[in-house]
mmCIF file of the N, C-alpha and C atoms, coordinates in Angstrom:
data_MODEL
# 
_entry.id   MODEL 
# 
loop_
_atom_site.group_PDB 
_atom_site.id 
_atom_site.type_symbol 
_atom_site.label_atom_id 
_atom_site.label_alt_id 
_atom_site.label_comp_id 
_atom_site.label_asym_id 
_atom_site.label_entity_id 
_atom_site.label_seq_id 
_atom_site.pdbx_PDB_ins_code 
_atom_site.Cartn_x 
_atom_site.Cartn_y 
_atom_site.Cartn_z 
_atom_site.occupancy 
_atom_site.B_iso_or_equiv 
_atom_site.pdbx_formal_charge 
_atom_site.auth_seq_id 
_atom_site.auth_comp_id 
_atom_site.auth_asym_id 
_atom_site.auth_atom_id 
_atom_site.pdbx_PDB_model_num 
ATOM 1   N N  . UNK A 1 1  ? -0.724 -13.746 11.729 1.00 0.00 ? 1  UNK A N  1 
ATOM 2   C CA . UNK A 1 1  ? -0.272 -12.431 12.118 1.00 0.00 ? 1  UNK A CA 1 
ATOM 3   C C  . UNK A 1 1  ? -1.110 -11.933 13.295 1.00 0.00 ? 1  UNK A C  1 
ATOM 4   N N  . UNK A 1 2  ? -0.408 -11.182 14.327 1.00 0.00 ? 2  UNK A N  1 
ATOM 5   C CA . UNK A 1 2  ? -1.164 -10.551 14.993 1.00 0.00 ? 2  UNK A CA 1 
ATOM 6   C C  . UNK A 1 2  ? -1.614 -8.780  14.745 1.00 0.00 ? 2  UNK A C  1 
ATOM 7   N N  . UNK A 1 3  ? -2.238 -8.493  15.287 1.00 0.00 ? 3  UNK A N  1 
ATOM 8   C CA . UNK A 1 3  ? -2.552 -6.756  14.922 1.00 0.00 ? 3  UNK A CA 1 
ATOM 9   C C  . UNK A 1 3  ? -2.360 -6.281  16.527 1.00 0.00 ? 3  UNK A C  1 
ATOM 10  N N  . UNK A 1 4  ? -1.430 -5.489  16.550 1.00 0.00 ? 4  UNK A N  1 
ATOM 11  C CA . UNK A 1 4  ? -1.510 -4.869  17.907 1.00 0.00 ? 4  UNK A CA 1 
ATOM 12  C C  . UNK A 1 4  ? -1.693 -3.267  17.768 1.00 0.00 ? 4  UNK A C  1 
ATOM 13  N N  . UNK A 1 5  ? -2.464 -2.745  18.319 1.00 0.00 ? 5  UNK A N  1 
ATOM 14  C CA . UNK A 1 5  ? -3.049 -1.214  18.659 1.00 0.00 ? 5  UNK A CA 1 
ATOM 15  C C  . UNK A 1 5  ? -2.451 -0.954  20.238 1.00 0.00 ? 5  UNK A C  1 
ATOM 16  N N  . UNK A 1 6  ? -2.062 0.470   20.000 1.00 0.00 ? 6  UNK A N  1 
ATOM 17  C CA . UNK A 1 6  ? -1.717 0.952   21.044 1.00 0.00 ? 6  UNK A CA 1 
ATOM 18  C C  . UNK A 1 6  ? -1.784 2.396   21.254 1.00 0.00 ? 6  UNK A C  1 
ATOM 19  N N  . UNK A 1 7  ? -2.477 2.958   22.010 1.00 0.00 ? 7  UNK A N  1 
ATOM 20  C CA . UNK A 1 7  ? -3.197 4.314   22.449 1.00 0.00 ? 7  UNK A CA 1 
ATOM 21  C C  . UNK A 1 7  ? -1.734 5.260   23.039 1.00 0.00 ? 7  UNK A C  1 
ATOM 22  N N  . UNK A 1 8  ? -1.172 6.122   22.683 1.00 0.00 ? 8  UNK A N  1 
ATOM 23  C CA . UNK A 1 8  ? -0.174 6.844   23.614 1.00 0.00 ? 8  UNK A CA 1 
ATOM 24  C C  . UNK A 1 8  ? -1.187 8.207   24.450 1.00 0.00 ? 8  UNK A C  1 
ATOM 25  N N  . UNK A 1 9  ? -0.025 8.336   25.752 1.00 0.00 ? 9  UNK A N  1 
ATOM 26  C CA . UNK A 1 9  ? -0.724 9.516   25.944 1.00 0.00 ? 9  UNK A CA 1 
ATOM 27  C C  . UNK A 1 9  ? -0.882 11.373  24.950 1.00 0.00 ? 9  UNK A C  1 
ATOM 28  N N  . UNK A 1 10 ? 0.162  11.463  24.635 1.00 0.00 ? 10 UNK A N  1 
ATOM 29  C CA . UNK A 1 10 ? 0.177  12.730  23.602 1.00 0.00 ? 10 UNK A CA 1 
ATOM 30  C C  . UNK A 1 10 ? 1.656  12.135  22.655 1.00 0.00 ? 10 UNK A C  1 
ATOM 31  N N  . UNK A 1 11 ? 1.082  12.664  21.504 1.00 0.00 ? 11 UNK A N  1 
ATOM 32  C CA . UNK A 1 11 ? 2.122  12.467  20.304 1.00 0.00 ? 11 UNK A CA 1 
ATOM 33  C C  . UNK A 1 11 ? 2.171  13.958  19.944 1.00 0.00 ? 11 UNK A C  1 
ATOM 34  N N  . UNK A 1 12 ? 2.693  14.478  20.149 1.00 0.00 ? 12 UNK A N  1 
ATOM 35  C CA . UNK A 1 12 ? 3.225  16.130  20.175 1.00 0.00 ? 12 UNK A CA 1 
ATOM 36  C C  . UNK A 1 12 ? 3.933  16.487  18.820 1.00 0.00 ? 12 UNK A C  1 
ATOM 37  N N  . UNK A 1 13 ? 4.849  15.976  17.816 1.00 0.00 ? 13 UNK A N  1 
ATOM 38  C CA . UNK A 1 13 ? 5.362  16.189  16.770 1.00 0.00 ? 13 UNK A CA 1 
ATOM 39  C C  . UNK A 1 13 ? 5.633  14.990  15.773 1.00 0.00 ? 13 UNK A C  1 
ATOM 40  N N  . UNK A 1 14 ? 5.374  15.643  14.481 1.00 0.00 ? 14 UNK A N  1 
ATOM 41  C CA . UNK A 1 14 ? 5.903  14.544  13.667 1.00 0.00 ? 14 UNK A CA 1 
ATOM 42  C C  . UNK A 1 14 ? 7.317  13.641  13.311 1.00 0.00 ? 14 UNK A C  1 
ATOM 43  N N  . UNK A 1 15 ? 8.181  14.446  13.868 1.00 0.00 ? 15 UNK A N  1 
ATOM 44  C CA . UNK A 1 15 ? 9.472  13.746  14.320 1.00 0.00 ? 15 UNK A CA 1 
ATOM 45  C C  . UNK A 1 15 ? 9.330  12.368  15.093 1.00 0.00 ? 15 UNK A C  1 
ATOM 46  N N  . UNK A 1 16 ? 8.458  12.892  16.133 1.00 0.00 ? 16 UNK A N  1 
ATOM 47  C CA . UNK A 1 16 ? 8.167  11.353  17.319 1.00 0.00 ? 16 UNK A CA 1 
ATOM 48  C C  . UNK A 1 16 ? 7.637  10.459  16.515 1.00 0.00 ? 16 UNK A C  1 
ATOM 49  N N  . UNK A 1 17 ? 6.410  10.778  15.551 1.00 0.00 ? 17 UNK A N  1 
ATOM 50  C CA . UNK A 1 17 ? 5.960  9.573   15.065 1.00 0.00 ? 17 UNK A CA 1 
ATOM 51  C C  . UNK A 1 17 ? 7.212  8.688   14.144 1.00 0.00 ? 17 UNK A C  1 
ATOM 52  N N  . UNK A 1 18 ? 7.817  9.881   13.510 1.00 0.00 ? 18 UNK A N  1 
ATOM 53  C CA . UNK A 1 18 ? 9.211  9.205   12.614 1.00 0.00 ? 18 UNK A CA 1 
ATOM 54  C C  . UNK A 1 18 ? 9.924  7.809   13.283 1.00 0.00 ? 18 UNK A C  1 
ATOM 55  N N  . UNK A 1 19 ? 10.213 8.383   14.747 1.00 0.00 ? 19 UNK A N  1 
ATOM 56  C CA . UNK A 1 19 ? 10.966 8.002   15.695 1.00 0.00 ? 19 UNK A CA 1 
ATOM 57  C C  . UNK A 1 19 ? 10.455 6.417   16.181 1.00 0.00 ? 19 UNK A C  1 
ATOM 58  N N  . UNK A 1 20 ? 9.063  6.532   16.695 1.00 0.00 ? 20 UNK A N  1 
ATOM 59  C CA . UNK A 1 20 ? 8.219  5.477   17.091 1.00 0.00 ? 20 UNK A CA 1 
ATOM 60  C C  . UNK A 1 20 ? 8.122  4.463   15.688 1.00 0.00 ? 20 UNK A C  1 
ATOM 61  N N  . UNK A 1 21 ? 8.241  4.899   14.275 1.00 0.00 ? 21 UNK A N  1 
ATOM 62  C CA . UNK A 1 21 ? 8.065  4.270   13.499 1.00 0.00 ? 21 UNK A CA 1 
ATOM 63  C C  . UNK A 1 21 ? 9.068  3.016   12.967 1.00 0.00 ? 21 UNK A C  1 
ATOM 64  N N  . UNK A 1 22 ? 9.918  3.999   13.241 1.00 0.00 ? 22 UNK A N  1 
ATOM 65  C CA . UNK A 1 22 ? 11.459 3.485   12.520 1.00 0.00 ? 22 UNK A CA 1 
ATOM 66  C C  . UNK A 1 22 ? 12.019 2.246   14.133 1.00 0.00 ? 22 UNK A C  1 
ATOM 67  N N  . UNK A 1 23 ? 12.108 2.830   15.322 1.00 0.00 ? 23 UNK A N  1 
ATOM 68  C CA . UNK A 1 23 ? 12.032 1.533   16.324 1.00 0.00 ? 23 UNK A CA 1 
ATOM 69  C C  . UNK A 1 23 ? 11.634 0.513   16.470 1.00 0.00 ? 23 UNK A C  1 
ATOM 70  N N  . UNK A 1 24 ? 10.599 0.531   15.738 1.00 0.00 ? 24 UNK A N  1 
ATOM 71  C CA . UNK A 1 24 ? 9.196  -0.319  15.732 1.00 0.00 ? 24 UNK A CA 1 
ATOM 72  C C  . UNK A 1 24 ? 9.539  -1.488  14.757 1.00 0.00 ? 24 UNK A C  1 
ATOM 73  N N  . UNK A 1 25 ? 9.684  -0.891  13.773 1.00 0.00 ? 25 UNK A N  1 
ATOM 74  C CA . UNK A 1 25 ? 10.212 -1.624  12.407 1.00 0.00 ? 25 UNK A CA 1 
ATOM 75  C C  . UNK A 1 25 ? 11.639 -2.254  12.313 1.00 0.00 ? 25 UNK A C  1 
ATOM 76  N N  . UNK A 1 26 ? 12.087 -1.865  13.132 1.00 0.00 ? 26 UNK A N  1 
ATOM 77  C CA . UNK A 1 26 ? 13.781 -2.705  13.421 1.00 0.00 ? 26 UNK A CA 1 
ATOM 78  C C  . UNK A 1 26 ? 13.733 -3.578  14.000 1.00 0.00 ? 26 UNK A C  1 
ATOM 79  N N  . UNK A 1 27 ? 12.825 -4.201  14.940 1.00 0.00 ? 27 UNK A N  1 
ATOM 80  C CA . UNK A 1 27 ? 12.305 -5.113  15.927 1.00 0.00 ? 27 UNK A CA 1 
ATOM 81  C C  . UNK A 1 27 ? 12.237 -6.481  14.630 1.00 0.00 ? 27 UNK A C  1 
ATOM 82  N N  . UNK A 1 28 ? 12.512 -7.968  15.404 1.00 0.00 ? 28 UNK A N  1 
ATOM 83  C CA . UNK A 1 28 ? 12.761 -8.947  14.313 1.00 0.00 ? 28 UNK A CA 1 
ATOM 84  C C  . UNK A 1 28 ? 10.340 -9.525  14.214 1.00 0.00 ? 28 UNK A C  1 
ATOM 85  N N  . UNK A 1 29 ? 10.570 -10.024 13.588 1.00 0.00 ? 29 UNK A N  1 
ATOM 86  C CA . UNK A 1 29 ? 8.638  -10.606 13.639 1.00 0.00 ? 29 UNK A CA 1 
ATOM 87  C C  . UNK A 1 29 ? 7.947  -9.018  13.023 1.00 0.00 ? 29 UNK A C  1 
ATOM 88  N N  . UNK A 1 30 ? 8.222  -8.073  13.406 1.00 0.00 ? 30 UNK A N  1 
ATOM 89  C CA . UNK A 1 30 ? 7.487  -7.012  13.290 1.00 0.00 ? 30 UNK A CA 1 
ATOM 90  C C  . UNK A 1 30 ? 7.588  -6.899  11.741 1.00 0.00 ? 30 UNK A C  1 
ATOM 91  N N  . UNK A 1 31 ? 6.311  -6.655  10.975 1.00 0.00 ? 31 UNK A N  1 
ATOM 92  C CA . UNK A 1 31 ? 5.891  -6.469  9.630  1.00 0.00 ? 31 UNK A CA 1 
ATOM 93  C C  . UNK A 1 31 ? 5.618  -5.315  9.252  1.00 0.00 ? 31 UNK A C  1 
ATOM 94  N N  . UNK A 1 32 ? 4.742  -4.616  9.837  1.00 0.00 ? 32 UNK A N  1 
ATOM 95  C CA . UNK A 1 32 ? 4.430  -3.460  9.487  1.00 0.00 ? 32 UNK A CA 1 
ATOM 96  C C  . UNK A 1 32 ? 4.032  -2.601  10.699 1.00 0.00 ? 32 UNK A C  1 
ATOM 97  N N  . UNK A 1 33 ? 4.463  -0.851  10.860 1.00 0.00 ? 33 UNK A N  1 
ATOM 98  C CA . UNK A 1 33 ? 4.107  -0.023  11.925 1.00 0.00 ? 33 UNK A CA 1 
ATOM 99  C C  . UNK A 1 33 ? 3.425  1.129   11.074 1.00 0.00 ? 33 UNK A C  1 
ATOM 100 N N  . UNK A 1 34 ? 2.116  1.653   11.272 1.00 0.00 ? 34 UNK A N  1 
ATOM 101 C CA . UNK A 1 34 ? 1.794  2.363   11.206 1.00 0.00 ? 34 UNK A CA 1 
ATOM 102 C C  . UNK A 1 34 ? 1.577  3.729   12.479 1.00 0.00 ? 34 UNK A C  1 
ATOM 103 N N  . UNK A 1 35 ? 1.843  4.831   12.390 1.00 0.00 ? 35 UNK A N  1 
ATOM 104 C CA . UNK A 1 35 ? 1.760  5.648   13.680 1.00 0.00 ? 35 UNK A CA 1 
ATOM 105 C C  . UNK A 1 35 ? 0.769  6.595   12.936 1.00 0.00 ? 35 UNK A C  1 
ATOM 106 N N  . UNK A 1 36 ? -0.571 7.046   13.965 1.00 0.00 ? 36 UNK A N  1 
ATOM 107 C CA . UNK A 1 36 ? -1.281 7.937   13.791 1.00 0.00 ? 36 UNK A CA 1 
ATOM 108 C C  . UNK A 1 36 ? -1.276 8.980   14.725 1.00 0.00 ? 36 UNK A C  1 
ATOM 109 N N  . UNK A 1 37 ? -0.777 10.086  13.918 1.00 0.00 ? 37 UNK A N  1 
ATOM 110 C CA . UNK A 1 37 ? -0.493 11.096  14.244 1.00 0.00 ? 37 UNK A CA 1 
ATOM 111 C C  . UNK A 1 37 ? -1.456 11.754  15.472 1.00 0.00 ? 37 UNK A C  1 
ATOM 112 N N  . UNK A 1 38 ? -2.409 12.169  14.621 1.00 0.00 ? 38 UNK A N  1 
ATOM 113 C CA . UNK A 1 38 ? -3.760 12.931  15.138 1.00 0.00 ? 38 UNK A CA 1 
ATOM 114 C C  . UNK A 1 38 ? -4.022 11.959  16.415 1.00 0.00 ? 38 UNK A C  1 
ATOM 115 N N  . UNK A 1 39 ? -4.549 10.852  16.210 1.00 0.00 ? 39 UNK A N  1 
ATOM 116 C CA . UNK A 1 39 ? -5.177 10.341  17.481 1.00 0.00 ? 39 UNK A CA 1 
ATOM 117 C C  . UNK A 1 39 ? -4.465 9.680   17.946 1.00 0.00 ? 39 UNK A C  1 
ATOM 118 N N  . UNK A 1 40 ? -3.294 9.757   17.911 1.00 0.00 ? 40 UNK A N  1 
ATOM 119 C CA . UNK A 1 40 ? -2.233 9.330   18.954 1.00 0.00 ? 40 UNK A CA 1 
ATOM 120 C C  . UNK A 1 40 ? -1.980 7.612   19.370 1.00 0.00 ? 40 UNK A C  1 
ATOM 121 N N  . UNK A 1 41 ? -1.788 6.928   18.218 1.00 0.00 ? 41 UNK A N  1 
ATOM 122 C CA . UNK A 1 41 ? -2.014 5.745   18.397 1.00 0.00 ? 41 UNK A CA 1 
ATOM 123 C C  . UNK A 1 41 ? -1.130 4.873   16.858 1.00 0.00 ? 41 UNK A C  1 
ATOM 124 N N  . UNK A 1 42 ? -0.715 4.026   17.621 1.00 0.00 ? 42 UNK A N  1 
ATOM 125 C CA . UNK A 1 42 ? 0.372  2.902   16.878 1.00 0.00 ? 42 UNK A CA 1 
ATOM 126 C C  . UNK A 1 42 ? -0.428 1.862   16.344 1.00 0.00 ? 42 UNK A C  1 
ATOM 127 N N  . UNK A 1 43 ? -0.674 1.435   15.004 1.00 0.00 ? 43 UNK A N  1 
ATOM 128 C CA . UNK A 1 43 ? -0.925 0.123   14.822 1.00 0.00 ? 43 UNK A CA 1 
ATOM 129 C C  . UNK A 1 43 ? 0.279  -0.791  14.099 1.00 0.00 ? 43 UNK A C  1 
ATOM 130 N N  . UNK A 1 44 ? 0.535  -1.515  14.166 1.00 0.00 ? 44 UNK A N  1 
ATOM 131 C CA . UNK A 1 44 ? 1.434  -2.517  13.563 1.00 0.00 ? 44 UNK A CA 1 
ATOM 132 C C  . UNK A 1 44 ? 1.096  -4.553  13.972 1.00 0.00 ? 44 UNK A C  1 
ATOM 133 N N  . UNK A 1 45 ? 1.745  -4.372  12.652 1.00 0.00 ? 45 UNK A N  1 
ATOM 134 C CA . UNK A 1 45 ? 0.897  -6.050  12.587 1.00 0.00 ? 45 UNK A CA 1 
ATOM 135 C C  . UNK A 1 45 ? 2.405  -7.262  12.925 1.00 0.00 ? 45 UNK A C  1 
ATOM 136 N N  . UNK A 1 46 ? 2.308  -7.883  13.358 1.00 0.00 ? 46 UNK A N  1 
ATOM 137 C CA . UNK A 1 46 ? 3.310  -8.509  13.853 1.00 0.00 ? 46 UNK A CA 1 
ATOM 138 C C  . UNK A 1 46 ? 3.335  -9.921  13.774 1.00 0.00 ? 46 UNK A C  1 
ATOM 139 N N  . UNK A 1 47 ? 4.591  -10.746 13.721 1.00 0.00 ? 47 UNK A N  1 
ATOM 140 C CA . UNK A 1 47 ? 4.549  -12.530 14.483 1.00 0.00 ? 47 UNK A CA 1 
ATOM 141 C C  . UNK A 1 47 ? 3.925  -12.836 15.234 1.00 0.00 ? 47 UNK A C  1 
ATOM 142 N N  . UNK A 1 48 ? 2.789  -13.972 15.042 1.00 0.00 ? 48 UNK A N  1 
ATOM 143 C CA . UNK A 1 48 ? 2.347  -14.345 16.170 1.00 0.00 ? 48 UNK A CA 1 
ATOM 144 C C  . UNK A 1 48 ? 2.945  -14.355 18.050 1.00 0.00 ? 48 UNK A C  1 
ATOM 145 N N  . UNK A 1 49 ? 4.508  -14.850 17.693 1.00 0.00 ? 49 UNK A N  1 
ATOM 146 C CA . UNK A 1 49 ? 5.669  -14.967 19.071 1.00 0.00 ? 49 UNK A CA 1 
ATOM 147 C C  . UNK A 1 49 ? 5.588  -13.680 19.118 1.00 0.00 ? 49 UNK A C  1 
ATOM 148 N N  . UNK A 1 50 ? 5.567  -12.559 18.893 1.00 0.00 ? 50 UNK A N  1 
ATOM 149 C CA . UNK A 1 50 ? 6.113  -11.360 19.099 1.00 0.00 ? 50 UNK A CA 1 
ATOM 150 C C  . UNK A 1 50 ? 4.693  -10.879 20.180 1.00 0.00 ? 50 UNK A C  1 
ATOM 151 N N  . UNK A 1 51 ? 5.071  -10.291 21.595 1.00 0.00 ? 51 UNK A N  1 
ATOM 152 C CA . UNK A 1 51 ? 4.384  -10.162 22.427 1.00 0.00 ? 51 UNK A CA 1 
ATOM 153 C C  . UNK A 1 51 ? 3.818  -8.236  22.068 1.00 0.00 ? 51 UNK A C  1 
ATOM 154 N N  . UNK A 1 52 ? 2.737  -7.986  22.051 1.00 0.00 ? 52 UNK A N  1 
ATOM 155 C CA . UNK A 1 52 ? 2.183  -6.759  22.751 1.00 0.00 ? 52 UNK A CA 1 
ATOM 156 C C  . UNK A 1 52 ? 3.338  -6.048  23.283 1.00 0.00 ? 52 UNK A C  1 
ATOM 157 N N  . UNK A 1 53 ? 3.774  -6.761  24.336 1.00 0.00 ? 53 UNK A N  1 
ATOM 158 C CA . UNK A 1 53 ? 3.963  -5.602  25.869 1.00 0.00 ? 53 UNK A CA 1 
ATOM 159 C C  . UNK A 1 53 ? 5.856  -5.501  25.321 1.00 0.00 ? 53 UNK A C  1 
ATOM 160 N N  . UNK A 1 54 ? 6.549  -6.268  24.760 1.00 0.00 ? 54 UNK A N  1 
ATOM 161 C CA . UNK A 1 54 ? 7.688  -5.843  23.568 1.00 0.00 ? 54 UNK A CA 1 
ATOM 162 C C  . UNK A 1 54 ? 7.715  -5.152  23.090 1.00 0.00 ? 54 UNK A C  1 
ATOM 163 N N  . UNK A 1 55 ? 6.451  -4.561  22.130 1.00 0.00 ? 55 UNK A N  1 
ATOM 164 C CA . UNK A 1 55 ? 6.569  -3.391  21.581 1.00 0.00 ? 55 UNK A CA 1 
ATOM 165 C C  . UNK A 1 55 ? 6.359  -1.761  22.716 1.00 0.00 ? 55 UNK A C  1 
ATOM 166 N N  . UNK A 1 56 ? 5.439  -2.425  23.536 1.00 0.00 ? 56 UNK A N  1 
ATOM 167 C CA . UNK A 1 56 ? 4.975  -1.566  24.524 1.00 0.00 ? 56 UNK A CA 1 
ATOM 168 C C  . UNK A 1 56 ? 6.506  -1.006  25.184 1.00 0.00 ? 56 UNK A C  1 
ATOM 169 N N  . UNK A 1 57 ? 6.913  -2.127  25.604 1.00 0.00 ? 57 UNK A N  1 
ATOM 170 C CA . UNK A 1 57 ? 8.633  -1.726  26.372 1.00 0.00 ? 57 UNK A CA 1 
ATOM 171 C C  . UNK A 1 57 ? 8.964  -0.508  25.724 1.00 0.00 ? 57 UNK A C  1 
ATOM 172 N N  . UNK A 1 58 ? 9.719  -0.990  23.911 1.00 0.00 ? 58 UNK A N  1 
ATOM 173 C CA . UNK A 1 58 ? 10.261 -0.557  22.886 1.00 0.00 ? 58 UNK A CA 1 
ATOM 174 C C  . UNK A 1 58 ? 9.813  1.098   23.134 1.00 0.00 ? 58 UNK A C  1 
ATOM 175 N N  . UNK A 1 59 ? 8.529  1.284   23.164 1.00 0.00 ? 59 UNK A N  1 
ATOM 176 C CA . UNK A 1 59 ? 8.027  2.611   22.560 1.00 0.00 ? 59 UNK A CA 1 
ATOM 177 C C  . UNK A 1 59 ? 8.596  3.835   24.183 1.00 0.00 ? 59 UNK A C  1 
ATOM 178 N N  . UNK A 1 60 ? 7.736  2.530   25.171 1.00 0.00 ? 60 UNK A N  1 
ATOM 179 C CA . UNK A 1 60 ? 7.794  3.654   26.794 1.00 0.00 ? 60 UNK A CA 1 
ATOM 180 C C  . UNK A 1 60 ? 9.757  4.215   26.728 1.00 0.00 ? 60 UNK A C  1 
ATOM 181 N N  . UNK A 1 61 ? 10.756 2.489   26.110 1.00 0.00 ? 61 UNK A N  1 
ATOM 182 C CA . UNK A 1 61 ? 12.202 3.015   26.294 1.00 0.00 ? 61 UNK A CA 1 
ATOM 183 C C  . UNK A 1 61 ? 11.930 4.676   25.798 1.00 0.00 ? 61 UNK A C  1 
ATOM 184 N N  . UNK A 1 62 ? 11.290 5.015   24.659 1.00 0.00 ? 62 UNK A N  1 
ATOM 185 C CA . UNK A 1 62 ? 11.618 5.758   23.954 1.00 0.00 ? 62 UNK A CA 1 
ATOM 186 C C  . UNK A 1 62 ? 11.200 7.339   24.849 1.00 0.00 ? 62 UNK A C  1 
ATOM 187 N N  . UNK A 1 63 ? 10.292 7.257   25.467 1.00 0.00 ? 63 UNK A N  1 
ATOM 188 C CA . UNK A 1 63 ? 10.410 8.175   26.503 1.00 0.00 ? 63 UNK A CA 1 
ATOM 189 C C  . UNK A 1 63 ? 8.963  8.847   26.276 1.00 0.00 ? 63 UNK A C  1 
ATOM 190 N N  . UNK A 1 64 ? 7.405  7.386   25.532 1.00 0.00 ? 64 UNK A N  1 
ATOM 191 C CA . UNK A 1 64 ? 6.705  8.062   25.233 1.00 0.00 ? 64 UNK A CA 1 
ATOM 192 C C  . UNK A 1 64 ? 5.489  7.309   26.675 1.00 0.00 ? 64 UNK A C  1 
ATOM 193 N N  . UNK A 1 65 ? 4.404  7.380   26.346 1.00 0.00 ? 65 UNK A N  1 
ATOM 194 C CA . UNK A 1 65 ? 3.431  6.547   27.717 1.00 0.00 ? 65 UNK A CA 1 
ATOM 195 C C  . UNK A 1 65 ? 2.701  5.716   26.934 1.00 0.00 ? 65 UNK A C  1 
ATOM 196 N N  . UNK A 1 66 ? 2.579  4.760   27.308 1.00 0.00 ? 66 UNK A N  1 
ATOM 197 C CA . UNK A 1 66 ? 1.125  3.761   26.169 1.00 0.00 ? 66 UNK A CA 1 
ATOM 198 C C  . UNK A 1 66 ? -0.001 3.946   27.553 1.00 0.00 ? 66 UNK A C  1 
ATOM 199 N N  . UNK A 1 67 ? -0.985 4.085   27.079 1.00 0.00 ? 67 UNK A N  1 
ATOM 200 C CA . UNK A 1 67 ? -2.507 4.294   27.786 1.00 0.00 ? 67 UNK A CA 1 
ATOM 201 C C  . UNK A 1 67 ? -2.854 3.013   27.597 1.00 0.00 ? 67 UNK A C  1 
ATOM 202 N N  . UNK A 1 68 ? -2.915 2.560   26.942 1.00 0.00 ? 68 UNK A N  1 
ATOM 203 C CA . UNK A 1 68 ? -4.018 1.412   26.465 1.00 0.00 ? 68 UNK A CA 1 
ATOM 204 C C  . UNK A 1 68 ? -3.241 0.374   25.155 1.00 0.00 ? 68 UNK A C  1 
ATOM 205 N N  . UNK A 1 69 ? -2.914 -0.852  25.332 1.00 0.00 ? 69 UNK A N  1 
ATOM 206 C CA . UNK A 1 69 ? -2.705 -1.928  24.751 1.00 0.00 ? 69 UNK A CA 1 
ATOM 207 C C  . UNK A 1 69 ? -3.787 -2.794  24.290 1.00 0.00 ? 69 UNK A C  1 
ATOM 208 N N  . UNK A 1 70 ? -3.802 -3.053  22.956 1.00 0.00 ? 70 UNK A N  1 
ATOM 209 C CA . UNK A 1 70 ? -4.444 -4.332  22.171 1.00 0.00 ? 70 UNK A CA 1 
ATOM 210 C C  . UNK A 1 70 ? -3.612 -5.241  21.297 1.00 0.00 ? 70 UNK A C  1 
ATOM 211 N N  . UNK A 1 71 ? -3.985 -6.649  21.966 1.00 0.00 ? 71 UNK A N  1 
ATOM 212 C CA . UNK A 1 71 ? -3.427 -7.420  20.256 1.00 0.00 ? 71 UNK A CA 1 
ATOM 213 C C  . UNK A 1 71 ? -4.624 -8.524  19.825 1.00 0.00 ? 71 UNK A C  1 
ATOM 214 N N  . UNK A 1 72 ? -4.660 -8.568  18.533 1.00 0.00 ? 72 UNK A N  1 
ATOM 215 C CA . UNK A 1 72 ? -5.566 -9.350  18.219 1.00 0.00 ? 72 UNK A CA 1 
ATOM 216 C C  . UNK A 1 72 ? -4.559 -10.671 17.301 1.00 0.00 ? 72 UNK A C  1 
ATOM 217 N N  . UNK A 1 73 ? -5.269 -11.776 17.338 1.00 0.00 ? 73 UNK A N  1 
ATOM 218 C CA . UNK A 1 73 ? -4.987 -12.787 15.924 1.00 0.00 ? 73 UNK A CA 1 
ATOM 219 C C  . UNK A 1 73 ? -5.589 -12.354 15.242 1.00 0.00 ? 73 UNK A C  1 
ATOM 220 N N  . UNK A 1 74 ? -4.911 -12.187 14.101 1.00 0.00 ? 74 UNK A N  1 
ATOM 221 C CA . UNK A 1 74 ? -5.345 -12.338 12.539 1.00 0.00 ? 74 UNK A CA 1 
ATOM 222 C C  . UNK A 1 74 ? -5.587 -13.689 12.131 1.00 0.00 ? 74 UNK A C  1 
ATOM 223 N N  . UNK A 1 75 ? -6.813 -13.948 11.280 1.00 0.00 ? 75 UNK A N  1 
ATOM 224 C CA . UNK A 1 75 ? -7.326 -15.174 10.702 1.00 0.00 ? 75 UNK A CA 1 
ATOM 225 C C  . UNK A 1 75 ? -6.450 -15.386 9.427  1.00 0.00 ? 75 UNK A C  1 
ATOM 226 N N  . UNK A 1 76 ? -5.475 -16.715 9.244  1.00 0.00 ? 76 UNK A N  1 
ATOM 227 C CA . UNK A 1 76 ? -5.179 -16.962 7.900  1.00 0.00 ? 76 UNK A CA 1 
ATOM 228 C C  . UNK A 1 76 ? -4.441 -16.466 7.924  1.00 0.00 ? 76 UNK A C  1 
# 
């Protein structure tokens, strides 16, 4: 699995996170999306094939900004 983190610029309402959540999770490889509200930032753990900058697309379609991209491998 990979872990990808992703920083937005402002997450303004809890609707958006709804929004960012539920997109996220319709995507095929994608396992789990977590959205944090407060500090404005996406984690979700994903398919190895499944790229970072895919989800990154996914979120900017949505009409939000990513600041800052991470993905890591997960061990095992």
């Amino acid at each position: 699995m990979t872990k990808v983190i992703m920083k937005l610029d402002t997450l303004t309402c809890p609707s958006c996170m709804t929004k960012i959540e539920g997109a996220l999770n319709k995507m095929d490889g994608v396992k789990g999306v977590k959205v944090l509200f407060n500090a404005s930032k996406i984690k979700a753990e994903v398919e190895p094939e499944i790229k970072g900058e895919a989800l990154k697309q996914t979120v900017e379609n949505l009409g939000y900004t990513v600041k800052d991209l991470k993905a890591k491998v997960s061990e095992g």
